[in-house]
C-alpha positions as CSV (number, residue, x, y, z in Angstrom):
1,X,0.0,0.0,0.0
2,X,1.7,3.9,-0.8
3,X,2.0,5.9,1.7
4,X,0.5,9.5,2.1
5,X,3.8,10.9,1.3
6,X,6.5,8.6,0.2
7,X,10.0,10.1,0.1
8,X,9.9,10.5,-3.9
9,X,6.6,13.0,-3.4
10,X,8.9,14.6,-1.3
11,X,11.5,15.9,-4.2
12,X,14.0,13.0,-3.1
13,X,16.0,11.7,-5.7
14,X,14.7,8.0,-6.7
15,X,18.2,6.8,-6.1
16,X,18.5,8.0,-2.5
17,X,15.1,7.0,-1.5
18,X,15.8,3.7,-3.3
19,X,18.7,3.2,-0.6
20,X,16.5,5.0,2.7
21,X,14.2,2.3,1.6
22,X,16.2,-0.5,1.7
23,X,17.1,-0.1,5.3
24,X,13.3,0.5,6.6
25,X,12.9,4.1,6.4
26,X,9.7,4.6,3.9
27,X,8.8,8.1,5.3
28,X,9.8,11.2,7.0
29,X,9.3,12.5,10.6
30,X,7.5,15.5,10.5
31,X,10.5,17.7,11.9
32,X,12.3,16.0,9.1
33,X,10.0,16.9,5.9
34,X,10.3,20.9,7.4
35,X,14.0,20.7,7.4
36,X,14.1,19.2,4.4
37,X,11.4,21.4,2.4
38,X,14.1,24.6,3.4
39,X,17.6,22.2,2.3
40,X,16.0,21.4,-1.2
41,X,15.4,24.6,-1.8
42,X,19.4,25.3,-1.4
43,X,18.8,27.5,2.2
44,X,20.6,27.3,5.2
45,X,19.2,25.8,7.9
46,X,19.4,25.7,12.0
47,X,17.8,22.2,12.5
48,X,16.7,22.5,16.2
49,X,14.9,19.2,17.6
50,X,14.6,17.1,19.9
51,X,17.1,13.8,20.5
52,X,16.4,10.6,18.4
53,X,13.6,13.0,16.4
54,X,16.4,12.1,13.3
55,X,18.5,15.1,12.8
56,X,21.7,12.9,10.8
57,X,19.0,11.8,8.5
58,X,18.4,15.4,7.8
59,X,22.1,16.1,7.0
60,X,22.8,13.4,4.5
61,X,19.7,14.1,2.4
62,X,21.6,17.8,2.1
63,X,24.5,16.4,1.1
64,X,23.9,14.0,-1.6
65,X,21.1,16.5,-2.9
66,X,23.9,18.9,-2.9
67,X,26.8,16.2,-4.4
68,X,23.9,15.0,-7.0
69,X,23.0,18.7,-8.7
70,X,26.2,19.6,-8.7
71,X,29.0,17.4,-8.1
72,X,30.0,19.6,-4.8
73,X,32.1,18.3,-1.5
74,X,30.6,18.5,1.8
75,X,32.3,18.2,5.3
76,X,30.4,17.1,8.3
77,X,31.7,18.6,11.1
78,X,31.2,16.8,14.8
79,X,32.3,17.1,18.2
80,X,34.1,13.7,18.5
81,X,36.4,11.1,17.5
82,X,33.6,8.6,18.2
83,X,30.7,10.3,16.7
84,X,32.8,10.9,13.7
85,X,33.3,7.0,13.5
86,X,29.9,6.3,13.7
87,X,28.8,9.3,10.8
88,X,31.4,7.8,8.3
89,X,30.1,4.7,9.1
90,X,26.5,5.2,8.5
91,X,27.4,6.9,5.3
92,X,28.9,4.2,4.0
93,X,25.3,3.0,3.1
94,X,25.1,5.6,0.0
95,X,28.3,4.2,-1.5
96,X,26.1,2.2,-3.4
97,X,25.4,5.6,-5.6
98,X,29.1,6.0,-6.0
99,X,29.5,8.1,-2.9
100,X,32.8,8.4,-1.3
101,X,33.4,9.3,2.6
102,X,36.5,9.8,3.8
103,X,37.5,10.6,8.1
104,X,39.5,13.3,9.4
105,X,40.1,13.0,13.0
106,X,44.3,12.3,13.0
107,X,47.2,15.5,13.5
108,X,46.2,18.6,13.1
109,X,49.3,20.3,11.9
110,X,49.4,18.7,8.1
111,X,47.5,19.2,5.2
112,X,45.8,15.8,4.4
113,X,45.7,16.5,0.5
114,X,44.6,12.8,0.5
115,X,40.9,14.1,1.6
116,X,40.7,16.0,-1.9
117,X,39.1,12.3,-3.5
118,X,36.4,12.0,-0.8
119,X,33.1,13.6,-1.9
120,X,32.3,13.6,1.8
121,X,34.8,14.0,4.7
122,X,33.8,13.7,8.6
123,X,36.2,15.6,10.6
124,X,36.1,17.1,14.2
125,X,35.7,20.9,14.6
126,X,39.4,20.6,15.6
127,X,40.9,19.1,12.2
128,X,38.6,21.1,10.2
129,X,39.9,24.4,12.0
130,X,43.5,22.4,11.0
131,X,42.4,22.2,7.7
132,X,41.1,25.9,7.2
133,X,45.0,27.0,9.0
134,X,46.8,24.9,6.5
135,X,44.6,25.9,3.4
136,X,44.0,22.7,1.7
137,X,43.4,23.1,-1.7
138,X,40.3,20.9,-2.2
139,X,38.2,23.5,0.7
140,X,36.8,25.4,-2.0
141,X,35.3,22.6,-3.1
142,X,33.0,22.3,-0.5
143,X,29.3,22.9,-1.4
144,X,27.7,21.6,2.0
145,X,28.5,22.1,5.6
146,X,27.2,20.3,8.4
147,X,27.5,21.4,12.0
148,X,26.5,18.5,14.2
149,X,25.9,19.1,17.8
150,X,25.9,23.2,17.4
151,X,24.4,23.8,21.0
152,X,28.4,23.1,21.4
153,X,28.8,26.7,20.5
154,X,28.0,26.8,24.0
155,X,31.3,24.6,25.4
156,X,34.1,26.5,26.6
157,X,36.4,23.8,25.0
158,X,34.9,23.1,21.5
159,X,32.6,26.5,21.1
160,X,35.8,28.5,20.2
161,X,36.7,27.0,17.4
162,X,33.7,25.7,15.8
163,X,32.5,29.0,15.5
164,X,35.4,30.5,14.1
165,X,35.3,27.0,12.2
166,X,31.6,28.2,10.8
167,X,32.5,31.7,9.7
168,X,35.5,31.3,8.4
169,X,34.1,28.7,5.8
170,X,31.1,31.1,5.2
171,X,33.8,33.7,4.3
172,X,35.5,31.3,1.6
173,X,33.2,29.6,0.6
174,X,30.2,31.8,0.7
175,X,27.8,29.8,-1.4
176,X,28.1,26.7,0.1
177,X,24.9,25.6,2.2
178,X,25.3,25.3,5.9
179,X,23.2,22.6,7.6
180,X,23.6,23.1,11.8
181,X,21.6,20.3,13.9
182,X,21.3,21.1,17.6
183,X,18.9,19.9,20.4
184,X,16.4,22.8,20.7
185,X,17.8,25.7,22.6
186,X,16.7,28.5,24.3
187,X,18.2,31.3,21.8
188,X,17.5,29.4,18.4
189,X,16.4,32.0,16.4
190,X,19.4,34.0,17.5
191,X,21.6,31.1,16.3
192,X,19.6,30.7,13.0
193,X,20.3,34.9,12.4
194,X,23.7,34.9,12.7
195,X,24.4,31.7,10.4
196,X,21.4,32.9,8.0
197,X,20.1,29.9,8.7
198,X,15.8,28.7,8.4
199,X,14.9,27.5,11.8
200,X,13.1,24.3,12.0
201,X,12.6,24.0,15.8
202,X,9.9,20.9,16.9
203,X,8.9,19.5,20.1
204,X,7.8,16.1,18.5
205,X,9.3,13.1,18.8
206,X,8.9,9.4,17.1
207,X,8.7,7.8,21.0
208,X,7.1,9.8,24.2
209,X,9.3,10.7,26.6
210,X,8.4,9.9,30.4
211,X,10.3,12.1,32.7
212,X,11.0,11.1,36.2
213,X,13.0,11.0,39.2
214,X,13.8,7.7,41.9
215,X,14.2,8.6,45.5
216,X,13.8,5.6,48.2
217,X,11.8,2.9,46.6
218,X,9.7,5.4,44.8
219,X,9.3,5.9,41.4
220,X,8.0,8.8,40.0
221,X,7.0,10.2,36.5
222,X,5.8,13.4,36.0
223,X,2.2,13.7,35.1
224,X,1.9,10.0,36.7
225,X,1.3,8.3,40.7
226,X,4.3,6.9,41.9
227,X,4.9,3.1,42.2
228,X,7.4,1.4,44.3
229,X,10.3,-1.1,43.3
230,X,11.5,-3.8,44.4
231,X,15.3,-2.8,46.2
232,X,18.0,-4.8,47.5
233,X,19.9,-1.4,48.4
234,X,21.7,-0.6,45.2
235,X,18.5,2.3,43.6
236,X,20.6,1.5,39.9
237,X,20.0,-1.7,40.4
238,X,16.9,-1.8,41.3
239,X,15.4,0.5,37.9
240,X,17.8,-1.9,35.6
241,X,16.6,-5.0,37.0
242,X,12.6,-3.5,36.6
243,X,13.7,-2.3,33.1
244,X,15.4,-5.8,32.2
245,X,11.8,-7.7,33.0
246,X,9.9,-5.4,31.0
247,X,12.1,-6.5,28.0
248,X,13.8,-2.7,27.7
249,X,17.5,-1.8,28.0
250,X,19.6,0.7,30.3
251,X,21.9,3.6,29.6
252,X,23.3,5.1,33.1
253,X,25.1,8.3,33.1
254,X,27.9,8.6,35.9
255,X,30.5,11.3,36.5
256,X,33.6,10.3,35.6
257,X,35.3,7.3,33.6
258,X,36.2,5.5,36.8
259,X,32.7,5.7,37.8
260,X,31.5,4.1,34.7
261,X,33.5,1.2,35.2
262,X,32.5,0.8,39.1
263,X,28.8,1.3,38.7
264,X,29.2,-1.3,35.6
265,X,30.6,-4.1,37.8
266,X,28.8,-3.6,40.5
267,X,25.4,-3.8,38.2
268,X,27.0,-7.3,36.3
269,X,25.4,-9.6,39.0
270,X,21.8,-8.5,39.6
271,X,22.0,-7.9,36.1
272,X,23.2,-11.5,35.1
273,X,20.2,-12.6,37.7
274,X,18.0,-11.0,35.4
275,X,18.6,-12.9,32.1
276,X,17.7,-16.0,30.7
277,X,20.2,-19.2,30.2
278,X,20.0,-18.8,26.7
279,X,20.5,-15.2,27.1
280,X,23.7,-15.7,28.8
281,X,25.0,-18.5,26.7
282,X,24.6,-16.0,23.4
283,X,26.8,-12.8,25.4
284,X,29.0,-15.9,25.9
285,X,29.7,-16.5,22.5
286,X,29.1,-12.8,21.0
287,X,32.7,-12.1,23.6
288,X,34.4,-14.6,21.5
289,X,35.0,-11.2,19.3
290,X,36.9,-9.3,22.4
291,X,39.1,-12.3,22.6
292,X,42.1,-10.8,20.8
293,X,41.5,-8.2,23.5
294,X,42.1,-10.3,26.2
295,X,45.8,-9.4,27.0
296,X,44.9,-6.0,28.2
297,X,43.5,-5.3,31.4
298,X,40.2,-3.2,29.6
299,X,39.9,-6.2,27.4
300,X,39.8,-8.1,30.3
301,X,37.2,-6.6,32.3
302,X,35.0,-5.8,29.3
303,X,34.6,-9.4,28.3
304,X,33.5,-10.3,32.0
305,X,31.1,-8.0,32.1
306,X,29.7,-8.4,28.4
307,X,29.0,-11.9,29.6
308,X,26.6,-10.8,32.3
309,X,25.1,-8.5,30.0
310,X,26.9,-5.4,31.5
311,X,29.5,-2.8,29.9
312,X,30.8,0.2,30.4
313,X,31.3,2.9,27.4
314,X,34.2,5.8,27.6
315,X,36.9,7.5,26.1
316,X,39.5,4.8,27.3
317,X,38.0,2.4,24.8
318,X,39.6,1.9,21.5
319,X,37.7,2.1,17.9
320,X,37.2,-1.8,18.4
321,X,36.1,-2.1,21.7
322,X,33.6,0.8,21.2
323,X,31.8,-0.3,18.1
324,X,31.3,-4.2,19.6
325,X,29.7,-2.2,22.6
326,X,27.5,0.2,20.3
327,X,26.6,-2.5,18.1
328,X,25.9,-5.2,20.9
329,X,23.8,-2.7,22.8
330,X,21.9,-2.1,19.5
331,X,20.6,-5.3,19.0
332,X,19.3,-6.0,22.4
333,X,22.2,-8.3,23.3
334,X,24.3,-5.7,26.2
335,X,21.0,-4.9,28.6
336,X,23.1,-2.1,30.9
337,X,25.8,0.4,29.4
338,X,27.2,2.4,31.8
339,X,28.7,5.9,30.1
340,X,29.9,9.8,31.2
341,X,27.7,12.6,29.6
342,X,30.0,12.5,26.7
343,X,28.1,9.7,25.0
344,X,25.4,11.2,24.7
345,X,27.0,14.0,22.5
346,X,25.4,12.0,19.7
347,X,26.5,8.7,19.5
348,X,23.4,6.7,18.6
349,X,22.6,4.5,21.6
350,X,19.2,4.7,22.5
351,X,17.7,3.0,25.6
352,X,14.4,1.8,26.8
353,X,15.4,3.9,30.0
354,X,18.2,6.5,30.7
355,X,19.3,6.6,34.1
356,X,21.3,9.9,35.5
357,X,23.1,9.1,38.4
358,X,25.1,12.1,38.9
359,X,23.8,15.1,38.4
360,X,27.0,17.2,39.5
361,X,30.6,17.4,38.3
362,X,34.0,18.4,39.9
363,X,35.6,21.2,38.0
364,X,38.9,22.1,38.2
365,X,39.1,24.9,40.9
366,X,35.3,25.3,41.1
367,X,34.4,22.2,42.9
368,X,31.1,20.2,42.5
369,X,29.2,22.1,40.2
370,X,25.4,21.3,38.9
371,X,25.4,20.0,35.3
372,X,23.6,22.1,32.8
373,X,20.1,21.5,31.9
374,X,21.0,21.4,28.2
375,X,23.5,18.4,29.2
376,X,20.8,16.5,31.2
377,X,18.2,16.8,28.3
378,X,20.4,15.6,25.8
379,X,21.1,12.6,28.1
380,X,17.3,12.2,28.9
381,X,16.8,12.6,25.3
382,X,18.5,9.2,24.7
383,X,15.5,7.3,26.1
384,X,13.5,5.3,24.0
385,X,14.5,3.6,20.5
386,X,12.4,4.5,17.8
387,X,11.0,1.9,15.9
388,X,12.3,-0.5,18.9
389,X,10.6,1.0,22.3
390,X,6.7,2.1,22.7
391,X,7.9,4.9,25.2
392,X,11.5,6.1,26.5
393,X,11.8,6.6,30.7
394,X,14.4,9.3,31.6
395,X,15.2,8.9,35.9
396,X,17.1,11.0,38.2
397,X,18.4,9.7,40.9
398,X,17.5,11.8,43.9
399,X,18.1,11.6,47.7
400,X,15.8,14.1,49.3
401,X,12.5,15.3,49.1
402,X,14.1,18.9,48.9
403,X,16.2,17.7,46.3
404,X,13.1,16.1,43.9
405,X,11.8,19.2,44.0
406,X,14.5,21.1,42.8
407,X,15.5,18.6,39.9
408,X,11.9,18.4,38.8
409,X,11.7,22.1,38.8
410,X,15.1,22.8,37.1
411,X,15.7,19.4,35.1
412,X,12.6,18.3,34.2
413,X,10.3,21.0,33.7
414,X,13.0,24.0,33.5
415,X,13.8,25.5,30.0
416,X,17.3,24.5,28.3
417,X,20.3,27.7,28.9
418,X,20.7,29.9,25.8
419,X,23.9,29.0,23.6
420,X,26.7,32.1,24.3
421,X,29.5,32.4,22.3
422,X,32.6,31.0,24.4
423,X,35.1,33.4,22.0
424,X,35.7,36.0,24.2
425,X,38.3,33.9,26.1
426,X,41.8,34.7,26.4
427,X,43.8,31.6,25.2
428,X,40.4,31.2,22.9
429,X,41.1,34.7,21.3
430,X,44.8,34.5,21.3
431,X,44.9,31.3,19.4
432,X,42.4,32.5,16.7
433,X,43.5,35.4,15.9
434,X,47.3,34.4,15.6
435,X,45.7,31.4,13.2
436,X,43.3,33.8,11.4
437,X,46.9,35.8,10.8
438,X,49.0,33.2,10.1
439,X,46.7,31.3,7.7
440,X,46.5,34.8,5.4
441,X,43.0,35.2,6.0
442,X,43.4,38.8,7.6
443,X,46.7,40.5,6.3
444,X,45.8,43.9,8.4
445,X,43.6,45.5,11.0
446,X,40.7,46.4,9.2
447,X,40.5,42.6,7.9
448,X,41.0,41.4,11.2
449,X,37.9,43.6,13.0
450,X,35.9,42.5,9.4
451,X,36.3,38.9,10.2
452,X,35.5,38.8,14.0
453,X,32.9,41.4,13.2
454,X,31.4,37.7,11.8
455,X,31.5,36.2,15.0
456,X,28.2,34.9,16.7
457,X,31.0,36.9,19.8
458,X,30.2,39.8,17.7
459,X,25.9,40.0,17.9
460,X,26.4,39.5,21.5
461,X,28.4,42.4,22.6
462,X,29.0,46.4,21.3
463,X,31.5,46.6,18.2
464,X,34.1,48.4,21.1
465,X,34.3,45.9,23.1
466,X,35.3,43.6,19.9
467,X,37.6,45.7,18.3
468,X,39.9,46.6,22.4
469,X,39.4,43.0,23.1
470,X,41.7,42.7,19.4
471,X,43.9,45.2,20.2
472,X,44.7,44.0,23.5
473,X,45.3,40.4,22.2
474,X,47.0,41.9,19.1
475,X,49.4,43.7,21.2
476,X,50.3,40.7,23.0
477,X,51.3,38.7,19.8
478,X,53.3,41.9,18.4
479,X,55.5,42.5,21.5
480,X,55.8,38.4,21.8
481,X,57.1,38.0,18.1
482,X,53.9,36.4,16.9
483,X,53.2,38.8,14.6
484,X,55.1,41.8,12.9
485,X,54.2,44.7,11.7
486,X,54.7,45.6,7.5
487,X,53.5,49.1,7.2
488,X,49.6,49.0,7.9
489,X,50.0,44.9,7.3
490,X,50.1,42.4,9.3
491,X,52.3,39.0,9.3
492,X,53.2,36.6,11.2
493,X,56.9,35.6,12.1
494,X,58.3,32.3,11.4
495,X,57.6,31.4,15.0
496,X,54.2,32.3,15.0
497,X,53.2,30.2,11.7
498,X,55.0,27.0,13.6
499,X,53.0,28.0,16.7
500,X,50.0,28.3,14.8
501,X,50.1,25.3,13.2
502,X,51.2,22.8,16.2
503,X,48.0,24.6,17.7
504,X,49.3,25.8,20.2
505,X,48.2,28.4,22.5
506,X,50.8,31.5,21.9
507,X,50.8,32.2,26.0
508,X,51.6,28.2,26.2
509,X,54.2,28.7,23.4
């Protein structure tokens, strides 16, 4: 029987829809046809949505659209090694069509001239900010740009230089259509202005979303009367072990790497009490795959606790050891993976039922801080696999009364922080101004104020403040031999190019 709207009646190329097809998908999302109604038509567009509501989806019908009129590169930019994996992976499906994808996640201070045959290339914001510094020549090539995770803007670490990133390619390659995809945010039409950008913002997603918090033997969803669990003590184990009986999986979020893999052994023997023989016997045999692992001490512990259905998922792990995880916990096989915040920076793992432990972090000379409501969303937001799960269950763990009321109130019904450009940072500013010298795209001044005029930095604050903030920073890389002066022009010394492209900050160097 046809659908209503089948992707072809959508303006989809046959070829494209022939291979969306193939792997299940026979329509689009509602969030997805408005996002892709603006991309067809060649506009920019802020794609701001909730998690699992299929924002990739959305960037790779852009790209071969683009790479099918006219033959044009695009570069999908992502906040991490292991999300950047899992894109070029999934792209691999449209290699049928004659596609290529090629990754971009090694050193930062070469050229990579090899990417020039990839029609597609995956990159951090880091290597593409490399590549932009060392000028490759295939960049103006690029006809499609996809910012993945842009609420990032907002991360003192990677907001920097993704947005210099952003509008440094709009300034060379001005005709090339930028695709950003964010979880929705409180300042999204701000975000959509600067990168001239359609919005598509949407609330809707393909599974409801049950928010909730544990406290005692009580669980609570919003909206819903509490019911009590069974507990032997352990409140994590107790919500997998109810999960595992309803047939669902587990994701817990936990502070820190160490965490992960405490909370994951601790979980591996009421899990392993919750699973069948023949459950068990199959992890047996799926760890035959981690046995070339086994003479490392990770290796070790993963394949004890794959065999009672339990594993633990950070930044320790290597390229192997992560995808087995990923693709074990896809199919049903791992029932609990325990992760830090970071995995849910986009790597697709879904859950029946996301569980936040910790809902504070130790920073460096700050102490325990609360984590940001836009980080707790976008882990809440990994409960519930479409086409998998009825319903996703998102629980924070709480310990008092006074407490559940505060994390209902801030977490669960409290609006997500606005994204604020991260620029105005010392070693931020430093670093890109010396590269925006060093890499010839400002040769004076007047270029240098024209290009951080740009800046998302530069709609939040008065023109002065932009153009001291650059001559302060300016005069630091003059009287430091960064930079030198050639009449009116700008350059920058033979120390400052190498410093540049080690990227390095100059106040380090």
């Amino acid at each position: 029987m046809r659908r209503d709207v089948a992707l072809q009646d959508l303006g989809i190329d046959p070829r494209v829809a022939a291979v969306l097809e193939a792997t299940g998908i026979q329509e689009l999302y509602p969030p997805q046809k408005d996002a892709w109604a603006a991309l067809r038509d060649g506009k920019n567009a802020l794609v701001a949505i909730p998690t699992a509501s299929g924002k990739s989806l959305v960037a790779y019908l852009a790209i071969l659209h683009r790479w099918l009129a006219t033959g044009k590169k695009s570069l999908y930019i992502v906040p991490l090694r292991a999300l950047a994996s899992e894109k070029h992976e999934e792209l691999q499906q449209f290699r049928t069509l004659g596609l290529k994808v090629g990754l971009a996640t090694g050193d930062l201070d070469e050229q990579d001239g090899r990417l020039g045959r990839f029609d597609v290339i995956v990159c951090t914001s880091e290597k593409a900010d490399a590549l932009l510094r060392h000028r490759s020549s295939w960049i103006e090539e690029v006809g499609c740009i996809v910012a993945d995770e842009a609420h990032l803007l907002n991360d003192p670490g990677r907001g920097p230089t993704l947005e210099v990133t952003l509008t440094r390619f709009r300034a060379i390659v001005p005709s090339a259509q930028v695709v950003a995809l964010s979880a929705t945010v409180a300042n999204a039409k701000e975000l959509a202005k600067w990168l001239g950008a359609a919005l598509v913002t949407s609330e809707w997603r393909p599974t409801k979303l049950h928010l909730g918090t544990y406290f005692g033997d009580r669980l609570e969803f919003l909206g819903q009367p509490p019911r009590r669990l069974e507990t032997g003590g352990d409140p994590v184990a107790s919500l997998c072990e109810d999960t595992i009986k309803d047939g669902g999986q587990c994701l817990v979020f936990v502070s820190t790497r160490k965490s992960a893999e405490t909370a994951a052994q601790r979980l591996a023997g009421p899990v392993r009490a919750a699973l069948t023989a023949e459950h068990l016997e199959k992890l047996k045999q799926a760890c035959d795959a981690l046995e070339d692992d086994e003479s490392s001490m990770t290796g070790r512990k993963l394949r004890k606790l794959v065999e009672a259905g339990v594993a633990f998922h950070t930044a320790g792990l290597d390229s192997k050891q992560r995808r087995f995880l990923e693709q074990g916990f896809r199919s049903g096989l791992i029932k609990v993976l325990c992760a830090t915040p970071t995995l849910a920076a986009g790597v697709n793992t879904p859950a029946r039922r996301v569980i936040i432990r910790d809902l504070t972090r130790f920073e460096m000379g700050e102490g325990s801080r609360p984590l940001p409501v836009m980080e707790v969303k976008q882990m809440m937001g990994r409960a519930g696999r479409p086409r998998f799960d009825p319903y996703g269950e998102a629980v924070l763990l709480v310990k008092t009364l006074d407490q559940k009321e505060a994390v209902e109130e801030s977490y669960l019904r409290g609006a997500v922080e606005p994204v604020a450009s991260k620029l105005a940072a010392e070693g931020a500013l430093r670093t890109h101004i010396l590269a925006t010298i060093a890499g010839g795209y400002a040769s004076s001044e007047v270029e240098l104020n024209g290009f951080f005029a740009k800046t998302l930095w530069a709609t939040e604050v008065s023109d002065w403040i932009v153009r001291d903030r650059l001559e302060d920073v300016l005069d630091f890389l003059k009287t430091n031999d960064f930079v030198e002066p050639k009449g009116k022009a700008l350059a920058a010394t033979p120390f400052g190019r190498r410093t540049s492209d080690l990227y390095v900050d100059p106040l380090s160097a």
